[in-house]
C-alpha positions as YAML, in Angstrom:
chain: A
units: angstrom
residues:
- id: 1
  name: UNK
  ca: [0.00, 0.00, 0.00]
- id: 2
  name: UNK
  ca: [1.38, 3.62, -0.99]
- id: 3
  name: UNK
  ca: [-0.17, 6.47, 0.15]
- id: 4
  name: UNK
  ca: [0.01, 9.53, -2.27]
- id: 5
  name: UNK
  ca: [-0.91, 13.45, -2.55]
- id: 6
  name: UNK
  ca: [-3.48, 14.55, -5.40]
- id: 7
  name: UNK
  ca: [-1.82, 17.91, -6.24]
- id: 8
  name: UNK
  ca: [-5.73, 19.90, -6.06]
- id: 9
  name: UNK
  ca: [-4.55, 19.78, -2.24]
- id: 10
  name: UNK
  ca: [-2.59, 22.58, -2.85]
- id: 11
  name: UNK
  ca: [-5.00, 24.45, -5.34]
- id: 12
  name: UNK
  ca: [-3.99, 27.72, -3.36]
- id: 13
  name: UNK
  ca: [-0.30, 27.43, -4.31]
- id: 14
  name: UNK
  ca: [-0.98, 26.33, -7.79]
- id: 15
  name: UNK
  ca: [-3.26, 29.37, -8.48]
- id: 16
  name: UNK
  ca: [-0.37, 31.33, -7.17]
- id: 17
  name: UNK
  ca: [2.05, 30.70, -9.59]
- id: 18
  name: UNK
  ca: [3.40, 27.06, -7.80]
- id: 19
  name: UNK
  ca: [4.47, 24.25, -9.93]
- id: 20
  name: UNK
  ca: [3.71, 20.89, -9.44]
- id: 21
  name: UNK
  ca: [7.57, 20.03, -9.44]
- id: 22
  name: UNK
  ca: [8.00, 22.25, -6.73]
- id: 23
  name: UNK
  ca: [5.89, 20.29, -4.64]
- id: 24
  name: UNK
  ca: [7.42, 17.56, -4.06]
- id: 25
  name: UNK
  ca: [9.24, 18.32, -0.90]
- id: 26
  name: UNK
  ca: [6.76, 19.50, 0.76]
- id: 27
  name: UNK
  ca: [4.63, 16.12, 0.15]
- id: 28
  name: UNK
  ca: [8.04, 14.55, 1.08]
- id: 29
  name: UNK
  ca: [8.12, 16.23, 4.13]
- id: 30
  name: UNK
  ca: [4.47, 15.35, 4.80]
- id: 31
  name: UNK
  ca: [4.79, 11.49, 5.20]
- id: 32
  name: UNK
  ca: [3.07, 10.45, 1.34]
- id: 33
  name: UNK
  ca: [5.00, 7.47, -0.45]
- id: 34
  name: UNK
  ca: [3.77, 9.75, -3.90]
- id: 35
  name: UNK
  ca: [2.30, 12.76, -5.77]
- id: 36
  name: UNK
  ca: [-0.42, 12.29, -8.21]
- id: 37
  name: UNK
  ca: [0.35, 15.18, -10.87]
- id: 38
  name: UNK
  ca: [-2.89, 16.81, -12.47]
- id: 39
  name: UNK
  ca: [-2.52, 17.19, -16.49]
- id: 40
  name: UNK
  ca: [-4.45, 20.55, -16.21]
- id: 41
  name: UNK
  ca: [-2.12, 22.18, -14.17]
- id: 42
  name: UNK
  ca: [1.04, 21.56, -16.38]
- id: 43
  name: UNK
  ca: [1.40, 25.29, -18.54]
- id: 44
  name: UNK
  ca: [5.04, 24.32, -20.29]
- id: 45
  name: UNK
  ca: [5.12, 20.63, -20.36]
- id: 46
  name: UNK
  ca: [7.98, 20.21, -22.17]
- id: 47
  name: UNK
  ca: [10.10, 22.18, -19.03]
- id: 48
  name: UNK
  ca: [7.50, 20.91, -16.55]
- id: 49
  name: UNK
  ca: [7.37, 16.84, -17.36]
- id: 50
  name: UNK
  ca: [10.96, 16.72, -17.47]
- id: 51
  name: UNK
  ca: [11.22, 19.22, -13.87]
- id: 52
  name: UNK
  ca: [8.60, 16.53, -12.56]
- id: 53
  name: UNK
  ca: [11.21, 13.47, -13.37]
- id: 54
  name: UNK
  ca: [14.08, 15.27, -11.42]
- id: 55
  name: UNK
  ca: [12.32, 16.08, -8.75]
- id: 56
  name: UNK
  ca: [10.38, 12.47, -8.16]
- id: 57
  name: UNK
  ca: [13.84, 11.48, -8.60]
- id: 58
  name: UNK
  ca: [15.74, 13.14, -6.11]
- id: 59
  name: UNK
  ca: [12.90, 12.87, -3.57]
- id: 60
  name: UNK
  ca: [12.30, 9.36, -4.07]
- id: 61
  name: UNK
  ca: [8.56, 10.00, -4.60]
- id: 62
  name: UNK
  ca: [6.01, 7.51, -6.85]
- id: 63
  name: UNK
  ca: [4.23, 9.86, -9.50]
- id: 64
  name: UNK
  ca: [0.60, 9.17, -10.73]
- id: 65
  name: UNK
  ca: [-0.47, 10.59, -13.75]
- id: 66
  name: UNK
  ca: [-4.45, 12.22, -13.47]
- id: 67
  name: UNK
  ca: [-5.71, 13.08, -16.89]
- id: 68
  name: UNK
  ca: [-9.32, 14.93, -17.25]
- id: 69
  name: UNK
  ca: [-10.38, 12.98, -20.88]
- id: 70
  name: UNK
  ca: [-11.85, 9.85, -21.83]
- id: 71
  name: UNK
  ca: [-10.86, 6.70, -23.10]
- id: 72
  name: UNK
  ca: [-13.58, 6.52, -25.76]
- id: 73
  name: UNK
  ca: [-15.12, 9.90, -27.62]
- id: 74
  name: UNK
  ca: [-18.91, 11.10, -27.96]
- id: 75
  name: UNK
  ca: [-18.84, 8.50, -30.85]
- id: 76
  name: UNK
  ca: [-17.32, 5.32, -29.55]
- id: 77
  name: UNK
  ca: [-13.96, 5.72, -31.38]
- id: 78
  name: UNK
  ca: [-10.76, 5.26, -29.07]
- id: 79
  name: UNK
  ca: [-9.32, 8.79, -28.07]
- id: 80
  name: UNK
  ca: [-6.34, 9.30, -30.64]
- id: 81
  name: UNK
  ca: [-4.75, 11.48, -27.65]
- id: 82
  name: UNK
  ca: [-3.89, 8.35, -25.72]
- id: 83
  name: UNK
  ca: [-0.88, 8.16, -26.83]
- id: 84
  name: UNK
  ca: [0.35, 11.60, -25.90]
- id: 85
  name: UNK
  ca: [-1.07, 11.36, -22.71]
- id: 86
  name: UNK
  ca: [0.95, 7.92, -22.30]
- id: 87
  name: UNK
  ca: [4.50, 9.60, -23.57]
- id: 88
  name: UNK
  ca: [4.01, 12.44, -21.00]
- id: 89
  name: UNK
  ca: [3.51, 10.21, -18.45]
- id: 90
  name: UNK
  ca: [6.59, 8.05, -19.38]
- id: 91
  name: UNK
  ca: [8.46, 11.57, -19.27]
- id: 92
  name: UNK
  ca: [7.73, 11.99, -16.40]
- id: 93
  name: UNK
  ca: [8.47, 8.56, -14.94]
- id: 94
  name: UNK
  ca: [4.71, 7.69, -13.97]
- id: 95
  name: UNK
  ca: [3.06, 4.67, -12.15]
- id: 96
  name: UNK
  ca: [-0.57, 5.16, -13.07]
- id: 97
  name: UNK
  ca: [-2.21, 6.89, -15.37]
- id: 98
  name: UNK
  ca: [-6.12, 7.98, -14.71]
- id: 99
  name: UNK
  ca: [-8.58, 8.76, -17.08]
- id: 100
  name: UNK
  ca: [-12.60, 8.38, -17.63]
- id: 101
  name: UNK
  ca: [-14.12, 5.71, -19.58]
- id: 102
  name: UNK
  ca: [-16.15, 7.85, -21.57]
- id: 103
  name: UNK
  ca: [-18.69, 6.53, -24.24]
- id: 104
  name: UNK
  ca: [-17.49, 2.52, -24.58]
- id: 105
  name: UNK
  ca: [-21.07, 1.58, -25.21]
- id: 106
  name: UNK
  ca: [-20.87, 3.43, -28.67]
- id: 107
  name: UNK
  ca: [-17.62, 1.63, -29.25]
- id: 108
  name: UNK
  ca: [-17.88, -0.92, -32.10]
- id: 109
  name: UNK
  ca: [-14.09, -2.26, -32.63]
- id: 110
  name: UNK
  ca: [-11.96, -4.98, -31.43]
- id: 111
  name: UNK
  ca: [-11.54, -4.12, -27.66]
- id: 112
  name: UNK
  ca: [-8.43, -6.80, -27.41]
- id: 113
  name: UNK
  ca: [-6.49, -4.75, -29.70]
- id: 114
  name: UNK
  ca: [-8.18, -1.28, -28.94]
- id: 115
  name: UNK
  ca: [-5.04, -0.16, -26.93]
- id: 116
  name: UNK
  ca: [-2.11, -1.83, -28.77]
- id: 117
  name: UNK
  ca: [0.98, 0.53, -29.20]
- id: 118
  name: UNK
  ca: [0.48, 1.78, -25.36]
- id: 119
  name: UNK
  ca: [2.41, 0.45, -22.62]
- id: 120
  name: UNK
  ca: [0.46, -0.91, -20.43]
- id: 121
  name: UNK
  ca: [2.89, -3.34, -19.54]
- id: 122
  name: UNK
  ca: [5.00, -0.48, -18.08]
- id: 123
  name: UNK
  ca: [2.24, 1.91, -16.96]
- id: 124
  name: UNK
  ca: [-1.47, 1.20, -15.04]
- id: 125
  name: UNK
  ca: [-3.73, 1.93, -16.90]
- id: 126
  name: UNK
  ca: [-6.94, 2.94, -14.75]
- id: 127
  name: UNK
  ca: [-10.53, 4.63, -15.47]
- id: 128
  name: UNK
  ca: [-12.36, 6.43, -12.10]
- id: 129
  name: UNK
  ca: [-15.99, 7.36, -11.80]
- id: 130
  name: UNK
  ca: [-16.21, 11.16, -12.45]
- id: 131
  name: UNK
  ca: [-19.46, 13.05, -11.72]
- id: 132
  name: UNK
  ca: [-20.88, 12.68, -15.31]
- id: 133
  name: UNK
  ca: [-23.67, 10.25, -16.33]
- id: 134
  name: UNK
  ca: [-21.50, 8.13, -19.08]
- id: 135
  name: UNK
  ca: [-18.18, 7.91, -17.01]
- id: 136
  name: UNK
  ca: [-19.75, 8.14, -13.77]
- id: 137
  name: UNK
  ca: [-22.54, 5.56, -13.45]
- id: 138
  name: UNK
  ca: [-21.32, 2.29, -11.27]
- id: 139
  name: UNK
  ca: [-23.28, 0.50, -14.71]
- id: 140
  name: UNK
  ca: [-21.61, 1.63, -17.29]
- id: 141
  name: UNK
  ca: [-17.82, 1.63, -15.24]
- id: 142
  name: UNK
  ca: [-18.59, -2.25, -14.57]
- id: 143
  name: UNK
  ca: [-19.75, -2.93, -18.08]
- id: 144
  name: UNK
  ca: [-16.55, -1.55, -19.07]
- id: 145
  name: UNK
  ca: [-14.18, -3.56, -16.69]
- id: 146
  name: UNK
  ca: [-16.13, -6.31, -17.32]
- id: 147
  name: UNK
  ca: [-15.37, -6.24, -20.76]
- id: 148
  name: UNK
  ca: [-11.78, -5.41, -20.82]
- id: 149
  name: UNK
  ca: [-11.31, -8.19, -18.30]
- id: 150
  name: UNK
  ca: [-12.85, -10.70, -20.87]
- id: 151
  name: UNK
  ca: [-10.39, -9.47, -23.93]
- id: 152
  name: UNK
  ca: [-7.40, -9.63, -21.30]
- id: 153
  name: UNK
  ca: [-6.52, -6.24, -20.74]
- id: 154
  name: UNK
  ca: [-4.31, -4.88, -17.92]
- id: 155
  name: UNK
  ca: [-6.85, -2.22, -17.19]
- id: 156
  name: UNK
  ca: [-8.01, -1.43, -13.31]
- id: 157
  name: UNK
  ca: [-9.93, 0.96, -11.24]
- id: 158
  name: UNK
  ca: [-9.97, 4.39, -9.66]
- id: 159
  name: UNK
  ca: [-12.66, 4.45, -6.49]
- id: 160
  name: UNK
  ca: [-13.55, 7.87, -5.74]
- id: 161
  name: UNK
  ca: [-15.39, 8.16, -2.97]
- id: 162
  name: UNK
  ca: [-16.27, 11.57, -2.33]
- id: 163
  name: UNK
  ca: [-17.83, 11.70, -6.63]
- id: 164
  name: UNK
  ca: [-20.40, 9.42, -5.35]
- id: 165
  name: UNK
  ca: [-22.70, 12.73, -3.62]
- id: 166
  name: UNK
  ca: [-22.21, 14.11, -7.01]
- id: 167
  name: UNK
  ca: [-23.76, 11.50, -9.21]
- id: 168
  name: UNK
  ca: [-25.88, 10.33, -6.12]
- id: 169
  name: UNK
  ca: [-25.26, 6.76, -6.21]
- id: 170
  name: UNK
  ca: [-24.63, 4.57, -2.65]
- id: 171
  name: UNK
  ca: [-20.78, 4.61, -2.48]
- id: 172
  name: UNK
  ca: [-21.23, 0.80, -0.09]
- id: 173
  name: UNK
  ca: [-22.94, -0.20, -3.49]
- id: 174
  name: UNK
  ca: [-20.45, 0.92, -5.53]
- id: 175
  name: UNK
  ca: [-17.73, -0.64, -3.51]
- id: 176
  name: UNK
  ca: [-19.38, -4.21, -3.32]
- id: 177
  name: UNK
  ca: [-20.24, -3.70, -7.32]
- id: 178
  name: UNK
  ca: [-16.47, -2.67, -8.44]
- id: 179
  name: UNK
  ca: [-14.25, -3.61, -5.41]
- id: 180
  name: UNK
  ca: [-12.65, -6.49, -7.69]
- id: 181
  name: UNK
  ca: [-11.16, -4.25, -10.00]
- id: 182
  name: UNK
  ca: [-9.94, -1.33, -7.78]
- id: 183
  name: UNK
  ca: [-6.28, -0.97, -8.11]
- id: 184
  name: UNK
  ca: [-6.42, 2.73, -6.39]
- id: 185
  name: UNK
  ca: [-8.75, 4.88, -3.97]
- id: 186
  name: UNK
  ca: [-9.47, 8.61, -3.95]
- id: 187
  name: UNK
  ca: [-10.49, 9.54, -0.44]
- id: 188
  name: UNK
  ca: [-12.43, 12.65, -0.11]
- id: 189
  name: UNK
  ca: [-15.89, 13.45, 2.33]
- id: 190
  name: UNK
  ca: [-18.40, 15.87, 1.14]
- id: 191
  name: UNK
  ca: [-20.71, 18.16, 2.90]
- id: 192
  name: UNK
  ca: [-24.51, 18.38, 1.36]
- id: 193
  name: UNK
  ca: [-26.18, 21.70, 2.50]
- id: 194
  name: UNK
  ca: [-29.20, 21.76, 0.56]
- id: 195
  name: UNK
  ca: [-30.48, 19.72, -2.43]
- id: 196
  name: UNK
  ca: [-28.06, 21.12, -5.06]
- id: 197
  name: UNK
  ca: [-25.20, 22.86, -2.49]
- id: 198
  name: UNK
  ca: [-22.84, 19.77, -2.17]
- id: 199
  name: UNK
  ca: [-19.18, 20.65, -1.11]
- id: 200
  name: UNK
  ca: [-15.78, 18.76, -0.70]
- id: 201
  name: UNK
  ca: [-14.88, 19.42, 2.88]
- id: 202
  name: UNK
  ca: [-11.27, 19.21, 4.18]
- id: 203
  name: UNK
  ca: [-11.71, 17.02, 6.84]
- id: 204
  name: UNK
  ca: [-12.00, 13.74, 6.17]
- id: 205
  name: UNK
  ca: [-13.99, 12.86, 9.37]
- id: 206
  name: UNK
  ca: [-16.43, 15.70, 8.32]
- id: 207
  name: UNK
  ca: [-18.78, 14.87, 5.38]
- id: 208
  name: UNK
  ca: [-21.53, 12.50, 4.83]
- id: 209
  name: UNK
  ca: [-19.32, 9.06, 4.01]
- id: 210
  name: UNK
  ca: [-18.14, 6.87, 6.51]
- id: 211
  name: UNK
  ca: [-14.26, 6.63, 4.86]
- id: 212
  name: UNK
  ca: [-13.06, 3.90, 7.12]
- id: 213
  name: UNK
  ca: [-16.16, 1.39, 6.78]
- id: 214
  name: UNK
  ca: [-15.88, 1.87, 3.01]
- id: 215
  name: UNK
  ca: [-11.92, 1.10, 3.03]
- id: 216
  name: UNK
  ca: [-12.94, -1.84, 4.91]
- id: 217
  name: UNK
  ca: [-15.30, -2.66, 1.99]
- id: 218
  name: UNK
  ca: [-12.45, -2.22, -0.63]
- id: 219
  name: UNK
  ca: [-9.73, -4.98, -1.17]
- id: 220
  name: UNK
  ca: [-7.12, -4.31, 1.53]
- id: 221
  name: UNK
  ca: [-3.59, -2.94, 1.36]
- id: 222
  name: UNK
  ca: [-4.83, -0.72, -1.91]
- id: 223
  name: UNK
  ca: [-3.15, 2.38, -2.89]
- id: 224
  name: UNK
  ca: [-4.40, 5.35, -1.41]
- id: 225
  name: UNK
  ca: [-4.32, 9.21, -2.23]
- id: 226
  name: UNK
  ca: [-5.91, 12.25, -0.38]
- id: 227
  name: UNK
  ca: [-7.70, 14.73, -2.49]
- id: 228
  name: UNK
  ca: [-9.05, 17.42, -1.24]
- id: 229
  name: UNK
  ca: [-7.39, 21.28, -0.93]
- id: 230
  name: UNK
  ca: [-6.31, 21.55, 2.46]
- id: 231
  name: UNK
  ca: [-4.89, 25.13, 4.08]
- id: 232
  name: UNK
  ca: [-1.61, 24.71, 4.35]
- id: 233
  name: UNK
  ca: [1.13, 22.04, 4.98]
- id: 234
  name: UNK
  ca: [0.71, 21.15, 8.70]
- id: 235
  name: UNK
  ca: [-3.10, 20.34, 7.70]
- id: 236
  name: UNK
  ca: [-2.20, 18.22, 5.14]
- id: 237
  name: UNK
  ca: [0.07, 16.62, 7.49]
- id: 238
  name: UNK
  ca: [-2.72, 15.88, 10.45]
- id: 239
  name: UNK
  ca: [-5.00, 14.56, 7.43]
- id: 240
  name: UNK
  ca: [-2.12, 12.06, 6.72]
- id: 241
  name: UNK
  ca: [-1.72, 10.96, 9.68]
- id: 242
  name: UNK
  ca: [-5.26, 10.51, 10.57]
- id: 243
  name: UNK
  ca: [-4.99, 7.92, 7.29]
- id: 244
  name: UNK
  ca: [-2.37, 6.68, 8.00]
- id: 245
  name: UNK
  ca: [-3.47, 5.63, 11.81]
- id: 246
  name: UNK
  ca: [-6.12, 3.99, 10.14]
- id: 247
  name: UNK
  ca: [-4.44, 1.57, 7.07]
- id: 248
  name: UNK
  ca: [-1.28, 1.34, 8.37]
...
């Protein structure tokens, strides 16, 4: 089990100018086995991938690789961006690489071969629920594991907990529907207000989900990662801990 940092934790810094490769010793410092680097806040990627390498290199840190686009288009067809997204992440010297599924059920190919010339022998591969109807629905995620599993494919699972208020789907249900094919878990809690005023807290004992019965419904010794923007470094430490006295 590794326990890593989704950079939106430090959304403050990032809007301030902060680079993801200058994060790294502060998650270092923090306790976290890794950083999970978000595409969206890369501006010069050809400076930025390669910073990201030295730096997971000289702090020892895993890297995950979160990209916000789908497997499959509007249409079905396979996302001809893959590939870029895969070479960036082999720049940087990635672990995991996390995308949505998008529309498979329009897909019409040859699944088995649907991903041939990426190197998913080298990199996991991994699709999460998002808070969208086609990539965020526990039936069509399932359908799509389902199916890769049958044609062979190396492809796993990104649990995150705290999307569930947002497409409003049980998150136990979820977990005892695609436990078998998590490979990684988003922990986040989330506050509902009113009807249509949800909000990601930054606590995760404050929120409606009970985190630690739901890791206990998850396959044990899973990778973790926090994601949620905290205040400031010794709060991101306390929420690390507080994980950390619970898995570990």
């Amino acid at each position: 089990m590794k326990l890593f940092l989704n950079t939106w934790i430090f959304v403050n810094d990032i809007d301030a100018g902060t680079r993801q490769s200058e994060l790294f010793a502060r998650v270092k410092d923090t306790g976290a086995d890794g950083i999970e680097v978000r595409r969206e806040y890369i501006k010069d990627f050809p400076k930025e991938l390669d910073d990201i390498h030295q730096a997971s290199r000289k702090t020892g840190l895993l890297v995950n690789y979160s990209v916000p686009d789908e497997l499959f288009l509007k249409d079905g067809s396979i996302n001809p961006k893959l590939k870029q997204y895969f070479d960036e992440g082999q720049r940087m010297g990635i672990t995991k690489i996390k995308f949505n599924v998008g529309n498979f059920r329009k897909f019409d190919g040859d699944l088995a071969h649907a991903f041939d010339g990426l190197p998913l022998d080298q990199i996991q591969l991994n699709v999460e629920n998002d808070q969208t109807e086609v990539s965020g629905k526990i039936a069509n995620i399932k359908h799509f594991l389902n199916q890769a599993k049958k044609n062979d494919l190396p492809i796993k699972y990104v649990y995150d907990l705290g999307n569930w208020a947002f497409t409003h789907q049980s998150a136990d249900y979820a977990a005892d529907c695609l436990g078998s094919y998590t490979d990684y878990i988003h922990l986040k809690n989330v506050n509902q207000f009113d009807e249509d005023d949800l909000q990601t807290a930054d606590d995760l004992n404050d929120g409606m989900f009970d985190w630690k019965n739901i890791l206990k419904e998850l396959p044990p010794k899973t990778d973790l990662a926090l994601e949620f923007p905290m205040q400031d470094d010794e709060h991101v430490k306390r929420q690390v801990q507080l994980l950390k006295d619970e898995v570990m």
